[in-house]
C-alpha positions in Angstrom: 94.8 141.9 4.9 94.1 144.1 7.7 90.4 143.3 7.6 90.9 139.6 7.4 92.8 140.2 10.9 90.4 143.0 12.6 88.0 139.9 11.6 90.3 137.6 13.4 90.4 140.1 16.4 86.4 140.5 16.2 86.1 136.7 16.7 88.8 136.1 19.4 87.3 139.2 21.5 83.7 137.3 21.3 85.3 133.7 22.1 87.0 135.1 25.4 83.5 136.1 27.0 82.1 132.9 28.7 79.4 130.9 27.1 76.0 130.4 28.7 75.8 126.7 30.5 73.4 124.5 28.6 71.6 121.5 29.8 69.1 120.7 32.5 65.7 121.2 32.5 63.6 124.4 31.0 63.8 127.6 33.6 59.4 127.4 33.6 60.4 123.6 35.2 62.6 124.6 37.5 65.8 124.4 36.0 68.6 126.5 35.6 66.9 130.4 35.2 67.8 131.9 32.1 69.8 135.4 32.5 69.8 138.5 30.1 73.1 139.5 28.8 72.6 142.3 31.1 72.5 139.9 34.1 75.4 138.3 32.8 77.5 142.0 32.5 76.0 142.4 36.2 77.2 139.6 38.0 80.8 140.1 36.3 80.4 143.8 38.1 80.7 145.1 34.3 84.1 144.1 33.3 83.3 143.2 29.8 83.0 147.6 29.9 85.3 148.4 32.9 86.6 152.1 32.2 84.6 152.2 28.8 82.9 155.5 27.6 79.2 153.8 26.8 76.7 154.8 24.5 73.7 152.5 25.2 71.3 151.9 22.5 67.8 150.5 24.6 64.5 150.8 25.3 62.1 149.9 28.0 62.8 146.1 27.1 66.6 147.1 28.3 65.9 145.3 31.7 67.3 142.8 34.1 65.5 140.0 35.5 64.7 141.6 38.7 62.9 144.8 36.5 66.2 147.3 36.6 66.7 149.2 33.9 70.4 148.5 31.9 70.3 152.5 31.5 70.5 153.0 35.2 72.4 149.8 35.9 75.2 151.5 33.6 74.7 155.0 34.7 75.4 153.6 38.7 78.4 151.1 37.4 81.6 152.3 39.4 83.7 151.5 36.2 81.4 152.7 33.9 80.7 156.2 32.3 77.4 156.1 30.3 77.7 159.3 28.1 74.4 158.9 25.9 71.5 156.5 25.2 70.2 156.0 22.0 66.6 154.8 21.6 65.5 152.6 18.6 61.6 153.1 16.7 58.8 153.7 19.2 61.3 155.6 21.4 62.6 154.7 24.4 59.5 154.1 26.7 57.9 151.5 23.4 54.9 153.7 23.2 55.0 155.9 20.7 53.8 154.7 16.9 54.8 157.5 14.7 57.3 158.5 12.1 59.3 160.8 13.5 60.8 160.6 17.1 62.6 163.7 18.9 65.4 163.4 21.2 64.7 163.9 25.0 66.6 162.9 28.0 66.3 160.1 30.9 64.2 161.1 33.1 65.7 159.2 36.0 69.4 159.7 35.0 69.2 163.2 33.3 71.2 161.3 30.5 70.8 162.4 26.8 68.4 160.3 24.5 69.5 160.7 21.3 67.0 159.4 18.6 67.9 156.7 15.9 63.9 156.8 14.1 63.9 160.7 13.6 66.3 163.0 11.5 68.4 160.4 11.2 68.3 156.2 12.0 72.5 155.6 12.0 74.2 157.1 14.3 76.1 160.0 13.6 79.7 160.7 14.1 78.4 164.4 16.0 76.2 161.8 18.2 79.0 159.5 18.4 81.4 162.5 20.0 83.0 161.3 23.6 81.6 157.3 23.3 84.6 154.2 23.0 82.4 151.9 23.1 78.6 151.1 21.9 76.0 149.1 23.8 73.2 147.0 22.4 70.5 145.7 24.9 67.1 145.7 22.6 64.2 142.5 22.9 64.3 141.3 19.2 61.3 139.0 18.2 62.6 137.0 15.6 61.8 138.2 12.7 63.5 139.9 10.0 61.1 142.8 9.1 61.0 143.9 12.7 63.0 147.2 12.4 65.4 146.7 15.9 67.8 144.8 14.1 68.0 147.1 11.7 68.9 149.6 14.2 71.3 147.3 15.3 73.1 146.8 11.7 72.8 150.1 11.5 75.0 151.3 14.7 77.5 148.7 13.9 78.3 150.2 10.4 78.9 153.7 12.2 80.5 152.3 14.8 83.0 150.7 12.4 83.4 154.4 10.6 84.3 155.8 13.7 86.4 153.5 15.3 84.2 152.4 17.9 84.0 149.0 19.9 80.2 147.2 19.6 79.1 145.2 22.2 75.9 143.3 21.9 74.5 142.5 25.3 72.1 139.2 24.1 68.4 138.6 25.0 66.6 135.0 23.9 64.5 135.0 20.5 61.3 134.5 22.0 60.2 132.5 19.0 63.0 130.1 19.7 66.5 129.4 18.3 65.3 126.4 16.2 63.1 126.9 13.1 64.0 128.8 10.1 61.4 130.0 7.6 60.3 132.0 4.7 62.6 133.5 1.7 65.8 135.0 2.5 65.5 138.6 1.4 67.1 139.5 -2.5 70.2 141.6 -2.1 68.7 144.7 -4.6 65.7 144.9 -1.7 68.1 146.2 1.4 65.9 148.8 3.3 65.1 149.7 7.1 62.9 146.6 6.6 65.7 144.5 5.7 69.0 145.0 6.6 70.6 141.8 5.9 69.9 138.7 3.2 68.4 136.6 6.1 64.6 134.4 6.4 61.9 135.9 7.1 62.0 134.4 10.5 65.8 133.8 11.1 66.0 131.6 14.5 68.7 134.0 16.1 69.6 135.9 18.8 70.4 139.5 18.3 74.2 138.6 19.5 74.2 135.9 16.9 72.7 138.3 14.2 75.4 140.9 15.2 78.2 138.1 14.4 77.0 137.7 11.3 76.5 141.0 10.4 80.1 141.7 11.7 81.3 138.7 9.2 79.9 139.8 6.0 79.3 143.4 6.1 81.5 145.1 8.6 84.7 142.9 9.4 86.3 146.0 10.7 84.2 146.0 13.9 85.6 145.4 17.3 82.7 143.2 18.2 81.8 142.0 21.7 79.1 139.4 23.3 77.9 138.9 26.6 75.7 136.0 26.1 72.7 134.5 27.6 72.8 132.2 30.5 71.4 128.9 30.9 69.6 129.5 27.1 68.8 126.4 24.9 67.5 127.2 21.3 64.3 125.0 21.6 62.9 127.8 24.2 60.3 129.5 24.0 59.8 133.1 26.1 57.0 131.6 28.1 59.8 128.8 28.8 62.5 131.3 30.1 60.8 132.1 33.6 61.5 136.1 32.3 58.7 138.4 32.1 56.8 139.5 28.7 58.0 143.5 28.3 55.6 144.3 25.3 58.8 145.2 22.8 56.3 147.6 21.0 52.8 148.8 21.4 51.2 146.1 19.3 53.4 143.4 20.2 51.6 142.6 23.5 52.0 138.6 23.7 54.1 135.5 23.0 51.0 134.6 20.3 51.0 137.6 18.6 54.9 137.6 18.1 54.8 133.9 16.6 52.3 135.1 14.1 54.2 138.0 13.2 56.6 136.2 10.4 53.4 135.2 8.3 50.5 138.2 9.5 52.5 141.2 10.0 53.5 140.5 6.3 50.7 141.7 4.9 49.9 144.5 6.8 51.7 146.5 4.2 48.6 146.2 1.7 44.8 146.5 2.7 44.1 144.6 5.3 44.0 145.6 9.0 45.4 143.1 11.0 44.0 143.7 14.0 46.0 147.2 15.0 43.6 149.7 16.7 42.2 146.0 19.0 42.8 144.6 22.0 44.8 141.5 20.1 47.3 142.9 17.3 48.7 139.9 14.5 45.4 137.6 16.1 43.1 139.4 13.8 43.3 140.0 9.6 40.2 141.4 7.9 38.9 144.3 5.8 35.6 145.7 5.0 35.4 143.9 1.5 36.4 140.5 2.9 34.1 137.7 3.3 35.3 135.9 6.5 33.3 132.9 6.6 34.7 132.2 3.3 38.1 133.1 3.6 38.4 130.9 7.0 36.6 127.9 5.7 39.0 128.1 3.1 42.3 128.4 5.5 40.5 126.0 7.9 40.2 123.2 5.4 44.1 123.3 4.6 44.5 121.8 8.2 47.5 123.9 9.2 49.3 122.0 12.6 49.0 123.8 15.6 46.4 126.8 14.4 42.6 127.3 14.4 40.7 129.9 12.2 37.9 131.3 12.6 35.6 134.0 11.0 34.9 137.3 12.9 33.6 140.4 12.9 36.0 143.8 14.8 36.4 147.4 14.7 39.7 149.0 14.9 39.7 151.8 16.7 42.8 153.7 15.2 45.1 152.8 12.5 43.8 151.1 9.3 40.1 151.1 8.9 39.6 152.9 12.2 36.0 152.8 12.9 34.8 151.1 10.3 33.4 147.4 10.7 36.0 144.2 9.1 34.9 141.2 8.4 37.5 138.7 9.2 39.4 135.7 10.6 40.4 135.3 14.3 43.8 132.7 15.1 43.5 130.5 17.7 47.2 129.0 18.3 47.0 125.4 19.6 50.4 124.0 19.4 53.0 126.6 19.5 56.0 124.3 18.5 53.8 122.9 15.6 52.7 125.7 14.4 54.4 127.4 11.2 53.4 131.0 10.7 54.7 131.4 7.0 52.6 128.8 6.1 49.5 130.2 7.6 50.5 133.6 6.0 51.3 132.6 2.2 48.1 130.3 2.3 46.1 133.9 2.9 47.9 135.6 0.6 46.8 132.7 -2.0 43.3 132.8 -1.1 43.1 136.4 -0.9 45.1 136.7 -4.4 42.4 133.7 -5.9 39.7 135.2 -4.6 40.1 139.1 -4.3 42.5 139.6 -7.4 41.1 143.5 -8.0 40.1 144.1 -4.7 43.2 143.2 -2.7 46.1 145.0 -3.1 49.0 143.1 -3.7 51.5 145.2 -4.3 52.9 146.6 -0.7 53.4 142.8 0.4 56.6 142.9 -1.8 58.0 145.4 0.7 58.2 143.3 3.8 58.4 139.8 1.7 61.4 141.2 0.1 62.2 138.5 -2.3 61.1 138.7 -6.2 60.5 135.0 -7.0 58.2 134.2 -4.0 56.1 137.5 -4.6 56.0 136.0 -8.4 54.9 132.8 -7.2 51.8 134.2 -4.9 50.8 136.7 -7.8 50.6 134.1 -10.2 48.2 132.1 -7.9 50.5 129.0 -7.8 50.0 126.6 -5.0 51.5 125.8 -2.0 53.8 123.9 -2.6 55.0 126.2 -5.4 55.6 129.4 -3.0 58.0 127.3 -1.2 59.7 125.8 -3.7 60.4 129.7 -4.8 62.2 130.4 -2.0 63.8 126.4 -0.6 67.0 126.7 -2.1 67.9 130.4 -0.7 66.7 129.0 2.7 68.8 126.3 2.9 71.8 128.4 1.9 70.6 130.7 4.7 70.3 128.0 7.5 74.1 126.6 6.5 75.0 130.5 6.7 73.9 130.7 10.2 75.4 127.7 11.6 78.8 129.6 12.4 77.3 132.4 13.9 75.3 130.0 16.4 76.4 130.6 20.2 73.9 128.3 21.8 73.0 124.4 21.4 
């Protein structure tokens, strides 16, 4: 009973916050411009957080429109007291790629920075000491692997445990709001890869994300929103009229982030795929690969909106650093026909056809995260096959997500 009415609570708290206007032309055409959650909070002079004890879980993608950091937008609020900021994988700057991040402090606020990808990736109640109310303000890219949303889940479970208000200041899905794709992952495969039974690529925001993972896994959350304005799903970032903030160091372009749901996974097994180059997720190849063969092959199967291409690169660092791949370059055409799970389970066949003792198959179960599709591409099956493994959990997904929706 009384988490059917903290749910109750959770919803009416997000329902009072105005929702974004909708309509009129894209931002790029000179419509209405699309504003950051932040912006929102901004031109409301904060009072979604008025006389709130903040902990404010960023990174360098934690930015208003105009380039002002939400950490110092928070720290100067008059009716605001931000007590510590929490930074998510590749720390708080986006430019570290390593396993283990220390905390360290603002350097422009002297505020604490208190690491959620080192000792510990939740944060703890000693952490939590002095904060009524947790902020979220991170650019997601739309896909369920990518590990900020697990951050996110994360905070909200321990800011549940502690009795601590969660408010999710929303940012678009750069990929857009529309298209759903890719097995939802199996419940037994929760990790820091996969926090929630969602598609690969999930056509939310992180606001909507956080409503769902508010519904069915932490009803006892205080949940807030301060959602986007003037967002439509069908928008893509280079649609918003916002700048590109590379989320991480190898997420450097609107390209590279719409063939992350199908490229980045297999980066789990031995390929490179194109880390340690000038175009991350553009690139997949190895040193045992035949790339004129493997992109004939991919090129044949007449994928909408991509090109493929055989080359020839060197990583400089990461996988096969200094050593010479041989490859397949993408060249995206049509970014709204374009289906990156489709481009990335026809590789996987081919490479499993073709290269069944070379390539190692095994890692692409951790990111995949779902038993019956991995089955599917092991065995060789076809196309048509993989994504029958995996239709029936999507459409349960996409009528899952429907309530959670904020935006038309």
């Amino acid at each position: 009973m009384l988490k059917t009415i903290a749910v109750l609570i959770g919803m009416a708290l997000v329902s009072l916050l105005p929702l974004p206007a909708v309509g009129g032309e894209d931002a790029a055409e000179g419509g209405p411009e699309v504003r950051n959650g932040i912006d929102v909070l901004a031109a409301e002079d904060f009072a979604a957080l008025a006389g709130a004890r903040v902990g404010l879980i960023t990174n360098h993608t934690g930015v208003d429109r105009r380039g002002r950091s939400t950490i110092r937008l928070l720290h100067d609020a008059r009716n605001v007291t931000l007590v510590a900021v929490f930074s998510p994988e590749h720390g708080l700057e986006g430019k570290l790629d390593v396993e283990h991040i220390a905390d360290s402090e603002d350097r422009r606020t002297g505020v604490r920075v208190l690491s959620l990808y080192g000792e510990t990736r939740t944060p703890t109640p000693e952490m939590l000491r002095g904060i009524d109310t947790l902020v979220f303000d991170i650019q997601d890219i739309g896909t369920r692997f990518y590990t900020y949303i697990s951050t996110m889940g994360n905070a909200m479970q321990a800011a549940a445990a502690n009795d601590i208000r969660f408010v999710v200041l929303d940012r678009p899905n750069p990929i857009g709001g529309v298209a759903t794709a890719g097995p939802v992952l199996d419940d037994d495969k929760r990790s820091f890869v996969g926090h929630h039974t969602i598609a690969v690529r999930h056509g939310m925001t992180v606001a909507e994300l956080a409503r769902m993972f508010q519904a069915e896994l932490v009803p006892a959350l205080e949940l807030g929103i301060v959602p986007l304005g003037n967002w439509r799903r069908a928008m893509l970032f280079d649609e918003t009229g916002l700048e590109w903030v590379n989320p991480s160091p190898n997420m450097r372009s609107l390209d590279a982030a719409l063939l992350y749901p199908g490229i980045g996974l297999l980066e789990t097994t031995n390929l490179s795929v194109g880390r340690g180059t000038a175009t991350p997720f553009e690139l997949l190849g190895a040193p045992w690969l035949d790339g004129e063969r493997l992109a004939a092959r991919i090129e044949a199967l007449r994928i909408p909106g991509i090109r493929v291409r055989a080359v020839r690169f060197t990583p400089e660092s990461s996988k096969f650093a200094g050593e010479q791949c041989s490859g397949i370059r993408f060249e995206i055409g049509d970014r709204r026909a374009f289906q990156p799970l489709a481009l990335g389970f026809a590789i996987a066949r081919e490479l499993r056809l073709a290269y069944a003792e070379t390539w190692d198959i095994d890692p692409y179960l951790r990111l995949l995260g779902n038993g019956d599709t991995f089955a599917a591409i092991e065995r060789g099956d076809p196309r048509v096959s993989i994504q029958s493994a995996y239709a029936e959990g999507l459409a349960e997904f996409r009528a899952r997500r429907e309530s959670f929706l904020l935006y038309r």
